[in-house]
N, C-alpha and C positions, 0 to 999 in steps of 0.2 A: 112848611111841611114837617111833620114830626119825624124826628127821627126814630130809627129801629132801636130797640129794648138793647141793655149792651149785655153783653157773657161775661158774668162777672167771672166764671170761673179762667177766663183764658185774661181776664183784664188785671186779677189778683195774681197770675202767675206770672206774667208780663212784668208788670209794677213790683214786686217785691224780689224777683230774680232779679231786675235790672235794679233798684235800687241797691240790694245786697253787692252788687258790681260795679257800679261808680261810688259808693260810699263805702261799704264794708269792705272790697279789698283793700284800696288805700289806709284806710285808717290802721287794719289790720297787719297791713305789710312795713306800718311806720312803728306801730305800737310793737308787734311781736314779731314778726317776718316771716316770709317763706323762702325756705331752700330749693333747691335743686329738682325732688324728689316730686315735690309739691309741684312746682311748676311744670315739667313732664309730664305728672298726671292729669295735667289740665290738657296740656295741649296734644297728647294721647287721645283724650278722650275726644277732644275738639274732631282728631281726623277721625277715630271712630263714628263718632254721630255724621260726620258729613260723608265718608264713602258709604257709608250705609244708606244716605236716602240717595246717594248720585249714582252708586252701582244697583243700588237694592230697589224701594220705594220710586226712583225714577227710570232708570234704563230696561231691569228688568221687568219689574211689574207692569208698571204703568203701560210704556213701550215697547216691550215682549224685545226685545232689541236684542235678546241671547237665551238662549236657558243654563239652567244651574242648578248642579246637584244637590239635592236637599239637606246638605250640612251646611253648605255654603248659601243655601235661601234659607234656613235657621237661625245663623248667624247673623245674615243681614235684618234678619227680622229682628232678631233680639239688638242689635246695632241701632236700630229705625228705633225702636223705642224709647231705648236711651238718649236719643234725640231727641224725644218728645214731640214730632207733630202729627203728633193723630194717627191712626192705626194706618197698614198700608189698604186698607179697602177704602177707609173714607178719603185718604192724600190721593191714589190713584181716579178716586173717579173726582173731585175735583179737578184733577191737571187735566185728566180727557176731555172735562169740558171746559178747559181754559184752552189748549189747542183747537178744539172744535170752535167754538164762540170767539176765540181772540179778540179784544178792543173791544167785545161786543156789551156796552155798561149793563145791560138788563139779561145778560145769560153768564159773560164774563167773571168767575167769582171771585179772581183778582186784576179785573181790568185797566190797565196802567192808563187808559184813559180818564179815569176819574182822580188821577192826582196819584204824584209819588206815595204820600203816606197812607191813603187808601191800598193803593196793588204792595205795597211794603209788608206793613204789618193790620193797619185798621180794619179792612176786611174779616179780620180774625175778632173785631172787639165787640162788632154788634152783629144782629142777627138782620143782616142784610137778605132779602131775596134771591138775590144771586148767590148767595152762598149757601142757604139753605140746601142739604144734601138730600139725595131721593134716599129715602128709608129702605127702598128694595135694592138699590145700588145696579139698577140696571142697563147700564153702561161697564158695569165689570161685571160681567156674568162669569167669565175664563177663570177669575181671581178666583171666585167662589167656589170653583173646581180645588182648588190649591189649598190641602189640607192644615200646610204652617199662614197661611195668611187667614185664613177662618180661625185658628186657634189662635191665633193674636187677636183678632178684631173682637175676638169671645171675653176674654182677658185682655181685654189692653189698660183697663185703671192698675187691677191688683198689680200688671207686668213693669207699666210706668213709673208707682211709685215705690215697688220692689228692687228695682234695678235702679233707680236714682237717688235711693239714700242710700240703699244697700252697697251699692259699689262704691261712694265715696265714704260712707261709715266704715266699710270695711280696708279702705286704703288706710283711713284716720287711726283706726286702730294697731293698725300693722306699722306704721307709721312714729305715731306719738303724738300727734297733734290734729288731735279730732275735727276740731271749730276750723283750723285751718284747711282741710283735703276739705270740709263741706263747704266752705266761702268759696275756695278757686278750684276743684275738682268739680265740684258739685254747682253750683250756682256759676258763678264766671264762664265754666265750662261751657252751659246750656246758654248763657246769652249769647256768646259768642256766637255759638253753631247756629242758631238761632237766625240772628239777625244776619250770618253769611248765607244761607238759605233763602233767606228772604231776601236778598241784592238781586237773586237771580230772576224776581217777578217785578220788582220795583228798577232797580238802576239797570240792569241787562235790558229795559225795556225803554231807556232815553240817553241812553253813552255808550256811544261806539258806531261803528263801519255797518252799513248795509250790503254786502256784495252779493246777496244772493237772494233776495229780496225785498222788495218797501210794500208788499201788499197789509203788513202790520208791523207794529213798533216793534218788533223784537231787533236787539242788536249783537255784534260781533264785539269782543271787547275784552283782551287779554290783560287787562290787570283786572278784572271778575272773574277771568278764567282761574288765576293765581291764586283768587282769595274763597274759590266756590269750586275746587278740586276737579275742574276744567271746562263745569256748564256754564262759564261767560261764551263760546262763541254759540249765542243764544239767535242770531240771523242764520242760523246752519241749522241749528237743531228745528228754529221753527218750520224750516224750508224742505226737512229731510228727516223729519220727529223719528223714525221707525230704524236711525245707523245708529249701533252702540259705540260709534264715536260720537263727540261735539269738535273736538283739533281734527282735521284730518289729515292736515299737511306735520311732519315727523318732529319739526320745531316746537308746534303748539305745546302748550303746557297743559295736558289733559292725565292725571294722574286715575282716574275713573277709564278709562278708555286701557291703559296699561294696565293696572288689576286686572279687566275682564281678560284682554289679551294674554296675562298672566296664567288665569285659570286655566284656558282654553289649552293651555301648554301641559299643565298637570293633568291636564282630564277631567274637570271640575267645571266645565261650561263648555257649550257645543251651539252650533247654529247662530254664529255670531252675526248679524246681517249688515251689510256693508250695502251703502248709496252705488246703485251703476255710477261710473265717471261718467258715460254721456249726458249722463242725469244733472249731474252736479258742473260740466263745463257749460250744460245749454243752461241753465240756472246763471252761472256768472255772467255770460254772453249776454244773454237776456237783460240783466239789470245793467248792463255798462251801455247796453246797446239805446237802451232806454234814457241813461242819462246823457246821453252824448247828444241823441236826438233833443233833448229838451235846450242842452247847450247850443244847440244850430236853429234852433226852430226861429230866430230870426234876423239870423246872420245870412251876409250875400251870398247868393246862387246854394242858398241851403236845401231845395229839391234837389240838386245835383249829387251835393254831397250824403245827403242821406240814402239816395239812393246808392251811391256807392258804398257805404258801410253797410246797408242790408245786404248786398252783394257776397261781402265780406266774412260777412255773420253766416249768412245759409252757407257760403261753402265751409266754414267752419265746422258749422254741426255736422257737413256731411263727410269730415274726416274724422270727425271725432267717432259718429256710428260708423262711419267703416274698423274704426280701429276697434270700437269696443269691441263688432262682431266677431272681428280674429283672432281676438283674443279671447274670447266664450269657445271659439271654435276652438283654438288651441289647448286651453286647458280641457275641455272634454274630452281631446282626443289622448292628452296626457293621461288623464285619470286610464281610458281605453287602452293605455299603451302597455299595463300593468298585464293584462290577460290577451292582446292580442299582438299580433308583431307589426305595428305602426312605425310607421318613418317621421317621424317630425320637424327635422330638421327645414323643408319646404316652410310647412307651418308658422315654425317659429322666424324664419326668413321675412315671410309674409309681415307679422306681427310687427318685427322692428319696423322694417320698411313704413307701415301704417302709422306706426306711434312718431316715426320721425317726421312724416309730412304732415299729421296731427300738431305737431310741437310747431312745426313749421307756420304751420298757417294762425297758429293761436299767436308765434310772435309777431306776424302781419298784423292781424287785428288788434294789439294792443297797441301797436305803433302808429294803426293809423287812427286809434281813437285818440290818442296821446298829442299825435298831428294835428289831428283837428279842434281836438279841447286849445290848443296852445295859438292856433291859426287867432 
């Protein structure tokens, strides 16, 4: 079968950034050197281009996952460009229908099914069917409301290579060493961001934890969360695409997730949307309940036992909704206690009560799935 026609224009920019960055900085850092200044400016930029597509091009846009004041979606836009991948109208309707199609090779337009270096980077080199983009972009219709996302997508060449010489030419100059802020400011910069961008459709997609679902490759996986400003836990995100968290537990390393929380504190982003917990406990239940079943399915008196861990499992979810309810109950009646003379105190009574026989029953069920994995 023939293959697809390749882009040469994404295949030249590939090939000569990345050569410029295994060849040109070493030679360059042996022959003349970079200081301080130099380096900074690289890895400044590095986090600029990457919270710009993980807060910007990914959670907000794509995700609607919060809103945000129009300095701070200007911002991100002009961030997203610097980045280089593609405006946020064509990046956004790609990823919606990599969510929708997941795994799926004939709609998928970085399907991790058809190989790491296809869902990585290749997808980007020829002009694949599944990647081809709808000209009318009618899968972001919402975007096309959004007057700084139409002004970038209107200008996104003259934007891309205004901002990518311009800001490391203009570091060079301010600087004293022009050749050097363009090889590692400039070049180095973009592969890096680059290629960690790209970990999150290719490696987020074969390393790491499933705990909240195996209906597609996506994985949980905190050294990509490290190196991809917190979108490694990629089994959460797939599971629950619309919370502008990917961490949700306070440990995870989601620096994306902090920004937005950030904003929301200045007054700079509002309607942050958070996964209900019942949402997200009957999710893990679900997938443990599943594997454990698969681990008994033909071990002795294993009807018995499974029947006893569904047992387990239903009363679980039915503490978990009870709690979540008292506590929806509770804070409405908080917000209400502002203008009317509410007692709460019951309420909040209620609430602990719930979350503790919730916690209660959640470490039942991990202990007898731990029992019986170990049996």
């Amino acid at each position: 079968m023939q293959k697809p026609k390749l882009i040469w224009l994404n295949v030249l920019v590939f090939t000569i950034t990345g050569l410029i960055t295994l060849i040109g900085v070493p030679v360059y850092g042996f022959l003349v050197g970079f200081d301080g200044w130099q380096i900074a400016a690289m890895l400044i930029g590095i986090v600029i281009c990457e919270i710009s597509i993980t807060a910007g091009y990914h959670r907000l846009w794509t995700h609607r996952a919060y809103q945000a004041h129009w300095l701070v979606r200007l911002l991100l836009a002009i961030g997203g460009t610097f980045a280089t991948q593609n405006s946020i109208l064509h990046w956004a309707s790609d990823h919606r229908r990599h969510h929708r199609y997941v795994d799926d090779n004939q709609n998928d337009p970085y399907s991790a099914q058809r190989g790491f270096w296809y869902s990585h980077i290749g997808w980007m080199l020829r002009d694949y069917e599944a990647t081809t983009a709808d000209p009318s972009y009618d899968n972001c219709r919402d975007l096309q409301a959004d007057r700084i996302v139409m002004w970038q997508h209107r200008h996104y060449m003259p934007l891309v290579l205004g901002i990518n010489f311009g800001i490391p030419i203009l570091l060079g100059l301010w600087h004293g060493d022009l050749l050097g802020m363009l090889i590692l400011a400039g070049a180095a910069r973009l592969v890096i961001s680059h290629h960690m961008t790209f970990f999150i459709n290719s490696l987020a997609h074969v390393w790491g934890s499933q705990p909240y679902s195996d209906k597609n490759s996506s994985r949980d996986n905190g050294v990509i969360a490290f190196l991809t400003m917190g979108e490694g836990y990629h089994n959460y995100h797939h599971s629950f695409q619309r919370d502008y968290r990917n961490g949700i537990r306070w440990w995870q390393f989601d620096p994306t997730k902090w920004l937005i929380r950030s904003l929301a504190w200045m007054g700079l982003a509002k309607n942050l949307y958070r996964t209900p917990v019942e949402k997200i406990e009957a999710s893990r239940a679900q997938m443990l309940l599943t594997r454990t079943k698969r681990k008994l399915a033909k071990a002795p008196q294993a009807e018995v036992l499974i029947h006893r861990l569904q047992n387990e499992y239903e009363a679980l979810l039915h503490r978990v909704n009870e709690f979540a309810l008292a506590k929806k109950q509770w804070m409405e009646a908080s917000k209400a206690a502002a203008m009317e003379n509410y007692d709460l105190d019951a309420l909040k009574e209620k609430v602990e009560t719930l979350k503790a026989n919730f916690l209660q029953q959640k470490r039942n069920w991990l202990m007898l799935n731990e029992k019986i994995a170990c049996a």
